[in-house]
PAKOLTI-918138 format. One line per field, with one value per atom (N, C-alpha, C): x, y negated, z; atom name; residue in three letters; residue number from 1. Coordinates in steps of 0.05 Angstrom, whole numbers, always signed. Atoms other than C-alpha are relative to their C-alpha. Last residue first. Layout:
residues N
east [X ...]
north [Y ...]
up [Z ...]
atom [CA ...]
res [ALA ...]
n [NUM ...]
end
This chain:
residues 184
east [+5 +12 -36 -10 +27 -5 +21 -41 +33 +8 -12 -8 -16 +39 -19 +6 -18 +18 -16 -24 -4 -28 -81 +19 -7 -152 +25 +27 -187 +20 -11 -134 -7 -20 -153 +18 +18 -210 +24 +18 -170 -14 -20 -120 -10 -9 -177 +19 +19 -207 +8 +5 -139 -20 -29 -121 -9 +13 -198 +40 +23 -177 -4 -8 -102 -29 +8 -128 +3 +21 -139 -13 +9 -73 -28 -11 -57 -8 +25 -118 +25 +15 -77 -19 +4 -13 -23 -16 -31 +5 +27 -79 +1 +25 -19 -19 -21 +29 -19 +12 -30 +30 +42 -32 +4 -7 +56 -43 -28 +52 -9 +20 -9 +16 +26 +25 -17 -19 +87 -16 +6 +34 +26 -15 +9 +7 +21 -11 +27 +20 +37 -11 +20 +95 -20 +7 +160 -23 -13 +141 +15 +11 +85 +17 +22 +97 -9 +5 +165 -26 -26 +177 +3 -4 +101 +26 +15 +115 -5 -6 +178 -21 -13 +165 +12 +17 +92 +24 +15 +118 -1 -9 +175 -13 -3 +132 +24 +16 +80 +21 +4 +138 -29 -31 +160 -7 -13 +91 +23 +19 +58 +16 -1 +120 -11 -33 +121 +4 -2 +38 +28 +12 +37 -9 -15 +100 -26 -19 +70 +17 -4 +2 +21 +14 +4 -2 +21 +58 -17 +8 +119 -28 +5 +131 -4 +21 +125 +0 +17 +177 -26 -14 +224 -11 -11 +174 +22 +15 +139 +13 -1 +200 -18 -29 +217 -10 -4 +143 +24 +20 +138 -2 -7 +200 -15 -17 +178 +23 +11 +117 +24 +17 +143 +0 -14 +194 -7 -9 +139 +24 +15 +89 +23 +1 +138 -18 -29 +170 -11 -15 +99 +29 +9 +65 +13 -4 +116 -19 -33 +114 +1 -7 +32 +31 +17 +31 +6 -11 +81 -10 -20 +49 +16 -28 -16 +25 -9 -78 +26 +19 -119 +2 +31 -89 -13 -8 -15 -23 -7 -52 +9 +25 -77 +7 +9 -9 -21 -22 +21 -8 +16 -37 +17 +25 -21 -15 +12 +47 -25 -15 +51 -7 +10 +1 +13 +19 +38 -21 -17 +101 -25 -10 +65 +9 +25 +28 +5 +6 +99 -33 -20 +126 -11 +3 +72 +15 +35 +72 -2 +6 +145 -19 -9 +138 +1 -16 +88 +15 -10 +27 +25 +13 -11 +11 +6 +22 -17 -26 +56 -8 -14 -14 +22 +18 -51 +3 -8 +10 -16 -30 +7 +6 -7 -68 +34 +19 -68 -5 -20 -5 -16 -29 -41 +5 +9 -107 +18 -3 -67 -4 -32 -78 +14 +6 -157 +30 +25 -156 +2 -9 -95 -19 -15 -120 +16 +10 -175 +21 +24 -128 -13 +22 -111 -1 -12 -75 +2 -33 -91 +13 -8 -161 +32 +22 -203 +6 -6 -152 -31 +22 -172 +9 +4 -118 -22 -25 -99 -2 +5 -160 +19 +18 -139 -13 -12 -71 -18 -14 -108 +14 +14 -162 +20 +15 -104 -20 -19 -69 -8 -8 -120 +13 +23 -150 +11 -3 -76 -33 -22 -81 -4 -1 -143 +19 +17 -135 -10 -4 -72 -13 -21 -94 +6 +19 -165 +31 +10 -113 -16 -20 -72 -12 -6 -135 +22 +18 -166 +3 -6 -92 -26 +21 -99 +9 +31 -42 -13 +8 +3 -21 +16 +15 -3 +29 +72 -16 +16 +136 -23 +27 +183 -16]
north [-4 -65 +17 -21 -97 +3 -35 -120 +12 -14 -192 +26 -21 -196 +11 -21 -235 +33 -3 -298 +38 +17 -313 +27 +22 -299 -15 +13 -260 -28 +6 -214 -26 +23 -214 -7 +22 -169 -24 +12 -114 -23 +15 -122 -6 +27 -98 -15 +21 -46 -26 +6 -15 -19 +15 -18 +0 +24 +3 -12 -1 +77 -42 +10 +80 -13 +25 +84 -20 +15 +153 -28 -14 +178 -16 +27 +130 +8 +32 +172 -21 -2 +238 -26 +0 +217 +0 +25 +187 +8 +19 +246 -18 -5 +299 -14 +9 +251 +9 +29 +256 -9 +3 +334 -33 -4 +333 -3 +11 +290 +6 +19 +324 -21 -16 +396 -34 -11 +363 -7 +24 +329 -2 -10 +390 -14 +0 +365 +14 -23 +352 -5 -6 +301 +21 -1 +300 +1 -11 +263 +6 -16 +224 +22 +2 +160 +25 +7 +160 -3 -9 +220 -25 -19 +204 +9 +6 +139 +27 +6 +146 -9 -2 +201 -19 -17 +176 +15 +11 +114 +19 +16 +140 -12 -21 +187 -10 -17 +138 +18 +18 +85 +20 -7 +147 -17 -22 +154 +3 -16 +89 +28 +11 +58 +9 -14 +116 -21 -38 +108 +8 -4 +28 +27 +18 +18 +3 -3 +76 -20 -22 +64 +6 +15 -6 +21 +1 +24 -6 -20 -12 +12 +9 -79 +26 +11 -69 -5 -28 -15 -21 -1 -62 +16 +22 -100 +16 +12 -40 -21 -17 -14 +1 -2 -71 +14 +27 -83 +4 +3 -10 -23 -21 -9 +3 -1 -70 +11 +21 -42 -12 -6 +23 -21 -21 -8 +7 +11 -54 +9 +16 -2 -21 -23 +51 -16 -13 +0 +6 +25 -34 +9 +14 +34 -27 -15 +62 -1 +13 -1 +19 +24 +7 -8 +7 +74 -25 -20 +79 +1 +9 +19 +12 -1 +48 -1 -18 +20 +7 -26 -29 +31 +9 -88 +26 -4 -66 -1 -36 -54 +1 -17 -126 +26 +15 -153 +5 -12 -102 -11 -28 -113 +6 +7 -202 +38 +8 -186 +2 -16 -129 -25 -20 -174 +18 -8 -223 +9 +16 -200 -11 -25 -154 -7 -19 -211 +19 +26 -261 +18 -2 -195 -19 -30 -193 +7 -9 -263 +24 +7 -258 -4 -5 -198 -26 -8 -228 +9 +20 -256 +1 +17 -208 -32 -8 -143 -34 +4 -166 +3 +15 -173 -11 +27 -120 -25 +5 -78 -13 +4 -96 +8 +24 -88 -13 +12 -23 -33 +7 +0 -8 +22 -22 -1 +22 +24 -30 -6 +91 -32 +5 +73 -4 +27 +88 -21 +5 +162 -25 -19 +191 -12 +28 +146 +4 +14 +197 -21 +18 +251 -25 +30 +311 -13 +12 +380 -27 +6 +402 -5 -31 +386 -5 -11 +312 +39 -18 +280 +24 -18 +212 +25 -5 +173 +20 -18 +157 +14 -23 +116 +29 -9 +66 +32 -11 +57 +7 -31 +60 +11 -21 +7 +16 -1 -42 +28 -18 -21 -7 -29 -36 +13 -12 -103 +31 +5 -138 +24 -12 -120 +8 -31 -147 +20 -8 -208 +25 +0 -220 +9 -21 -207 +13 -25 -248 +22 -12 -302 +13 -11 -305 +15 -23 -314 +15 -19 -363 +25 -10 -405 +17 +19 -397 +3 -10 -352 -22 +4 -381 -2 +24 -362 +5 -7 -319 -20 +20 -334 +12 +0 -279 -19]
up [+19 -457 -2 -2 -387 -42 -10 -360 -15 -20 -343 +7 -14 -394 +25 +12 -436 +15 +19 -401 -5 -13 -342 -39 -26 -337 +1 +13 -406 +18 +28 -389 -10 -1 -314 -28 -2 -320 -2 +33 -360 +11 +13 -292 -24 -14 -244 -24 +4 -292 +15 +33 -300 -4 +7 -225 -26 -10 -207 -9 +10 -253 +11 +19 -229 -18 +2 -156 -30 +0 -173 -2 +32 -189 -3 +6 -113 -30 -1 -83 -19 +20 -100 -6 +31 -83 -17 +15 -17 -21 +13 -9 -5 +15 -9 -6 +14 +40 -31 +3 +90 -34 +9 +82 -9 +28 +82 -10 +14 +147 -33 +15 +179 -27 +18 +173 -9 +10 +214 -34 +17 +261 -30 +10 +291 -26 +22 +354 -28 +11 +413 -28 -18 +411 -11 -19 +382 +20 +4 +313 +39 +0 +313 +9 -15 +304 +14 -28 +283 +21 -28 +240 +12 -26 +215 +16 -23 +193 +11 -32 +167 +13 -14 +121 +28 -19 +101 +8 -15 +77 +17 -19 +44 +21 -2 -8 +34 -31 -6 +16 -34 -37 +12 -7 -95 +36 -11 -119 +28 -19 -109 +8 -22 -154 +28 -15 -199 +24 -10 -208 +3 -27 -212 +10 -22 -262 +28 -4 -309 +31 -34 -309 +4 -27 -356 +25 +3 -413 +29 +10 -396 -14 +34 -388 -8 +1 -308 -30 +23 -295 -12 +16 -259 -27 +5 -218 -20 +20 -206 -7 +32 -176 -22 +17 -127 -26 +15 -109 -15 +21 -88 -18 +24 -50 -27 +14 -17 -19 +20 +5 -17 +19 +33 -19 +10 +75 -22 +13 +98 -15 +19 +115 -8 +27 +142 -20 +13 +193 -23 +10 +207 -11 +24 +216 -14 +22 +264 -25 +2 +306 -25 +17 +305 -12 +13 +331 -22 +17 +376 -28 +6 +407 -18 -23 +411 -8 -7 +378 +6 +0 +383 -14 -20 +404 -1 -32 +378 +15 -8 +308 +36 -6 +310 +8 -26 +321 +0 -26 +270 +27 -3 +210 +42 -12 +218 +4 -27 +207 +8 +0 +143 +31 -17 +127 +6 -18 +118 +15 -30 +96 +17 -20 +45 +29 -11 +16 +14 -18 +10 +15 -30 -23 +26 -10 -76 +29 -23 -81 +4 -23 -100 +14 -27 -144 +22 +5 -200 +30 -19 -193 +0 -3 -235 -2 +25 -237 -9 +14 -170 -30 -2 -142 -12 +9 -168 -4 +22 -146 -21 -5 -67 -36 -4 -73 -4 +17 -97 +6 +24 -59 -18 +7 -3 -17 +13 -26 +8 +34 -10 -11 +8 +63 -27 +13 +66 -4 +33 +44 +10 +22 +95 -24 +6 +160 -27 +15 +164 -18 -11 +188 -16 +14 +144 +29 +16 +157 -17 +2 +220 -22 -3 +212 +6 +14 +202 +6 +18 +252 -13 -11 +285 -20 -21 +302 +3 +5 +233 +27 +12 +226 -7 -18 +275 -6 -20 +236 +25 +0 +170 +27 -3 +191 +2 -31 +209 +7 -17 +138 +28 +6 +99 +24 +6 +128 +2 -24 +127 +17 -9 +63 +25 +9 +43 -1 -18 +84 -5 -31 +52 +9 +2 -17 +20 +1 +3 -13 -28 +26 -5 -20 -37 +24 +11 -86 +25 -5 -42 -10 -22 -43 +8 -12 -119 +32 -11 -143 +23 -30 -192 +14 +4 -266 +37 -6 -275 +8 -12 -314 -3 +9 -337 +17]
atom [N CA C N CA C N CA C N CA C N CA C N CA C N CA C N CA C N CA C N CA C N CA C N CA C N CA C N CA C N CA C N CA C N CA C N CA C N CA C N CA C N CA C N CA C N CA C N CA C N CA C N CA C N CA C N CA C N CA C N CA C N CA C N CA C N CA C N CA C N CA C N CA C N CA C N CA C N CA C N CA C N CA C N CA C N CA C N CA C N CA C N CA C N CA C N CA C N CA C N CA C N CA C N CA C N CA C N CA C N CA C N CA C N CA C N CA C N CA C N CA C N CA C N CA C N CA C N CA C N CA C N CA C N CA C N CA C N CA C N CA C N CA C N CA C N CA C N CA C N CA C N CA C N CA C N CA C N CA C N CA C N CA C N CA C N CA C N CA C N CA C N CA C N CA C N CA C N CA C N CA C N CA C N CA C N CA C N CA C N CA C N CA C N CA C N CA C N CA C N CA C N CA C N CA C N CA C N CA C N CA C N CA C N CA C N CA C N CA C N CA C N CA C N CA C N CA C N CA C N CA C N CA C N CA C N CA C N CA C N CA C N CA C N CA C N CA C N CA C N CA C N CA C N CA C N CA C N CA C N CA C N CA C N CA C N CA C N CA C N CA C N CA C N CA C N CA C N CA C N CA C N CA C N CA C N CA C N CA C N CA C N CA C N CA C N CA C N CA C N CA C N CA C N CA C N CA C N CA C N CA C N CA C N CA C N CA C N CA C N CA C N CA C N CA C N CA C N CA C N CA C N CA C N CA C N CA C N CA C N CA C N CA C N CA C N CA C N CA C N CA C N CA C N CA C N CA C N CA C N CA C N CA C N CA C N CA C N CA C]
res [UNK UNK UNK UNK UNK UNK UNK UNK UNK UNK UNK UNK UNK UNK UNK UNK UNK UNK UNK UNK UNK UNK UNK UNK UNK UNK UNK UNK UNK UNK UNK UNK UNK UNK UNK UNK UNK UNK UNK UNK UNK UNK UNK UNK UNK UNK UNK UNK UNK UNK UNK UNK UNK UNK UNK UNK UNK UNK UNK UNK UNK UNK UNK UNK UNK UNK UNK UNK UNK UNK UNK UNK UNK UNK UNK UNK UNK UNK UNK UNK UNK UNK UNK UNK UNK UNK UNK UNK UNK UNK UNK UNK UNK UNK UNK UNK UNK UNK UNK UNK UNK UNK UNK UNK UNK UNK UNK UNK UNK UNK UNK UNK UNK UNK UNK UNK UNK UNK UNK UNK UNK UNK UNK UNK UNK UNK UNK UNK UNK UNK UNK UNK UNK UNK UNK UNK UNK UNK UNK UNK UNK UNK UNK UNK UNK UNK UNK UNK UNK UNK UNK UNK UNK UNK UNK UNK UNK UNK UNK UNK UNK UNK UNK UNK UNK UNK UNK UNK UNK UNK UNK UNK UNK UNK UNK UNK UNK UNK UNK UNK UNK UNK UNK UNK UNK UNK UNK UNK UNK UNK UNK UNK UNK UNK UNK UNK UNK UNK UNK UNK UNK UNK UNK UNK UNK UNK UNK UNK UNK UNK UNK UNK UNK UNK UNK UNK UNK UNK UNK UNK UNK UNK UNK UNK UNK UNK UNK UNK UNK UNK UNK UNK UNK UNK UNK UNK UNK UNK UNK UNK UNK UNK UNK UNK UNK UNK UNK UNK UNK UNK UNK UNK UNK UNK UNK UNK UNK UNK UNK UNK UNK UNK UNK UNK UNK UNK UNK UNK UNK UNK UNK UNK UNK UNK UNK UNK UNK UNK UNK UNK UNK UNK UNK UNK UNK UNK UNK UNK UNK UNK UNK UNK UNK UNK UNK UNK UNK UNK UNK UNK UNK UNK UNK UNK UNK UNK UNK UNK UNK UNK UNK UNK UNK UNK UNK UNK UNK UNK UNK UNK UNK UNK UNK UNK UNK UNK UNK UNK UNK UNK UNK UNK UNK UNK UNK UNK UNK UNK UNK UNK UNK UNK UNK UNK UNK UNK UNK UNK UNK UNK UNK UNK UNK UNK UNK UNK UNK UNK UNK UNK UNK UNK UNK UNK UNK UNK UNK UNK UNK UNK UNK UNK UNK UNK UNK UNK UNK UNK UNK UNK UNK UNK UNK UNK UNK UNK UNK UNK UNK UNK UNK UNK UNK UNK UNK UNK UNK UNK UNK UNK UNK UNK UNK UNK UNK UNK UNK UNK UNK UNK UNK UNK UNK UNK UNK UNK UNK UNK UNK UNK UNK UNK UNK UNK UNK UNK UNK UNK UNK UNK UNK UNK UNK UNK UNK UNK UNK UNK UNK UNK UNK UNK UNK UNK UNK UNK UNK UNK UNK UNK UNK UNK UNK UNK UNK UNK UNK UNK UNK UNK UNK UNK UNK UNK UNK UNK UNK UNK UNK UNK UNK UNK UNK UNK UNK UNK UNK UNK UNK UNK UNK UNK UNK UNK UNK UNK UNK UNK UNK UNK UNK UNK UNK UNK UNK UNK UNK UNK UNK UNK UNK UNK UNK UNK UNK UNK UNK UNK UNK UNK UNK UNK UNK UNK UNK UNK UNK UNK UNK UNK UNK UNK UNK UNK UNK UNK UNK UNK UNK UNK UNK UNK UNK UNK UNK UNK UNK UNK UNK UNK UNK UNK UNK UNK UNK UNK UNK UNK UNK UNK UNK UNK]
n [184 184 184 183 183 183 182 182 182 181 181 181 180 180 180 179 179 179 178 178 178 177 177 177 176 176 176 175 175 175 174 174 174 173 173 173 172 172 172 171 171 171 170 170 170 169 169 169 168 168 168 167 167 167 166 166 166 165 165 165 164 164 164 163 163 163 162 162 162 161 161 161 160 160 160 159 159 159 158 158 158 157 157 157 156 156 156 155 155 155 154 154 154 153 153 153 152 152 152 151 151 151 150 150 150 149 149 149 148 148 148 147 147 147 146 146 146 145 145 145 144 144 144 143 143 143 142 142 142 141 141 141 140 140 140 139 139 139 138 138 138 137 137 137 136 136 136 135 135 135 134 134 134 133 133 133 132 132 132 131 131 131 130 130 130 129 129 129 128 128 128 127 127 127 126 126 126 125 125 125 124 124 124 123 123 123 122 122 122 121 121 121 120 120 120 119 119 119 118 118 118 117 117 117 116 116 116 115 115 115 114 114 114 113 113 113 112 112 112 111 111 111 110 110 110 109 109 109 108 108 108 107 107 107 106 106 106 105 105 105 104 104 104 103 103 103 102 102 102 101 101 101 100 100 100 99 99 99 98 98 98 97 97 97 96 96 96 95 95 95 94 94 94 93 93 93 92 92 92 91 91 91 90 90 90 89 89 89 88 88 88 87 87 87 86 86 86 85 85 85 84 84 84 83 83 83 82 82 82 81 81 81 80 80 80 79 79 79 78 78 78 77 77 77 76 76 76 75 75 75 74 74 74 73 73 73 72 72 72 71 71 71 70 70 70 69 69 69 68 68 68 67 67 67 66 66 66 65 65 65 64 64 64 63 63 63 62 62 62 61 61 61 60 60 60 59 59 59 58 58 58 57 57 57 56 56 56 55 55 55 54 54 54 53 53 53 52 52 52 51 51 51 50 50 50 49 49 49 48 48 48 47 47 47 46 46 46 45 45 45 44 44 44 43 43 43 42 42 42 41 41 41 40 40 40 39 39 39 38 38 38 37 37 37 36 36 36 35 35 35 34 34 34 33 33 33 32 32 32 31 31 31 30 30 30 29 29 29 28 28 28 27 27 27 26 26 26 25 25 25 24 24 24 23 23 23 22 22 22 21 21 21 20 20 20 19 19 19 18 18 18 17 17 17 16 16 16 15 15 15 14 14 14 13 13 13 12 12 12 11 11 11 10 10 10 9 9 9 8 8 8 7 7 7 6 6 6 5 5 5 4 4 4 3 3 3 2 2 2 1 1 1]
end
C-alpha cells in the first residue's frame, strides 16, 4: 500500500508530540491521585493517539521512525527529571508498547476505521502498563500493584475515548491525501 509522505513539519510536531506525552506521563506518574490512580494514567493513553494517527496516515514506517524518536528524546528528558527507575521502565514499556501497536494497526487497518486503533490501544496498554509498573515500581513501598490495574483501567478507557479526536483527525485528512487514509 503506498502512503503519501510526511512533511518534515508534519513529522516533527509527531515527534514533538510524542516525545511531549510520554515526558509529562513519566513526571505525572509520580504523583498518585489514590491508591488506585496516578496522574500519569490520563495523559499516556494519547501516544497510542499519535502513534496511530500517524501510521493511519503515513503508514507504519513513520510511525516507527516517531516512536524511535521520541521514545529517545522522552528517555533523556525523563532521566533529567525524573528517576532513573523511572524513566528506563518507561522507555522499555513505551517502545515495546509502541511497536506492538504499530504492528497490529498495521494489520487491522482496512478494516472498519475503530477497529485497528481500539485492538491495537487495547492489547499495547495492556503490555505497557505490565512492564512498566513491574519495573518501575515493583518491590518498593506504596501500593503500586492497585496502581497498575487503576492505571491499566484509564488506558482503556481514555484509548475508547480517543476514538472520538481519531475519527475527527483522519475525516480531516480525507480531503488531504488518498482514500485508504480513514480506512472505510
Amino acid at each position: 500500500m503506498a502512503f503519501p509522505r510526511a512533511s518534515a513539519a508534519q513529522f516533527a510536531g509527531a515527534t514533538l508530540a510524542m516525545a511531549a506525552v510520554v515526558l509529562a506521563s513519566n513526571i505525572l506518574v509520580q504523583f498518585a491521585i489514590n491508591d488506585w490512580l496516578t496522574w500519569g494514567a490520563f495523559s499516556y493513553p494519547v501516544a497510542f493517539l499519535v502513534s496511530d494517527l500517524i501510521n493511519r496516515r503515513f503508514g507504519p514506517g513513520p510511525a516507527r521512525r516517531v516512536a524511535y524518536i521520541g521514545f529517545a528524546v522522552a528517555v533523556i528528558a525523563s532521566l533529567a527529571l525524573a528517576p532513573v527507575r523511572i524513566a528506563l521502565a518507561s522507555g522499555l514499556a513505551f517502545i515495546a508498547s509502541q511497536l506492538l501497536d504499530i504492528g497490529i494497526f498495521d494489520r487491522l487497518r482496512r478494516g472498519t476505521w475503530w477497529r485497528a486503533p481500539l485492538v491495537a490501544t487495547v492489547i499495547a496498554a495492556v503490555l505497557d502498563s505490565a512492564v512498566f509498573w513491574g519495573i518501575a515500581f515493583a518491590g518498593t513501598d506504596g501500593p503500586w500493584l492497585t496502581w497498575a490495574l487503576g492505571d491499566l483501567g484509564v488506558k482503556l478507557a481514555v484509548g475508547v475515548l480517543m476514538l472520538l479526536p481519531f475519527r475527527l483527525l483522519i475525516g480531516r485528512a480525507v480531503g488531504a491525501g488518498p482514500a485508504q487514509a480513514t480506512g472505510r
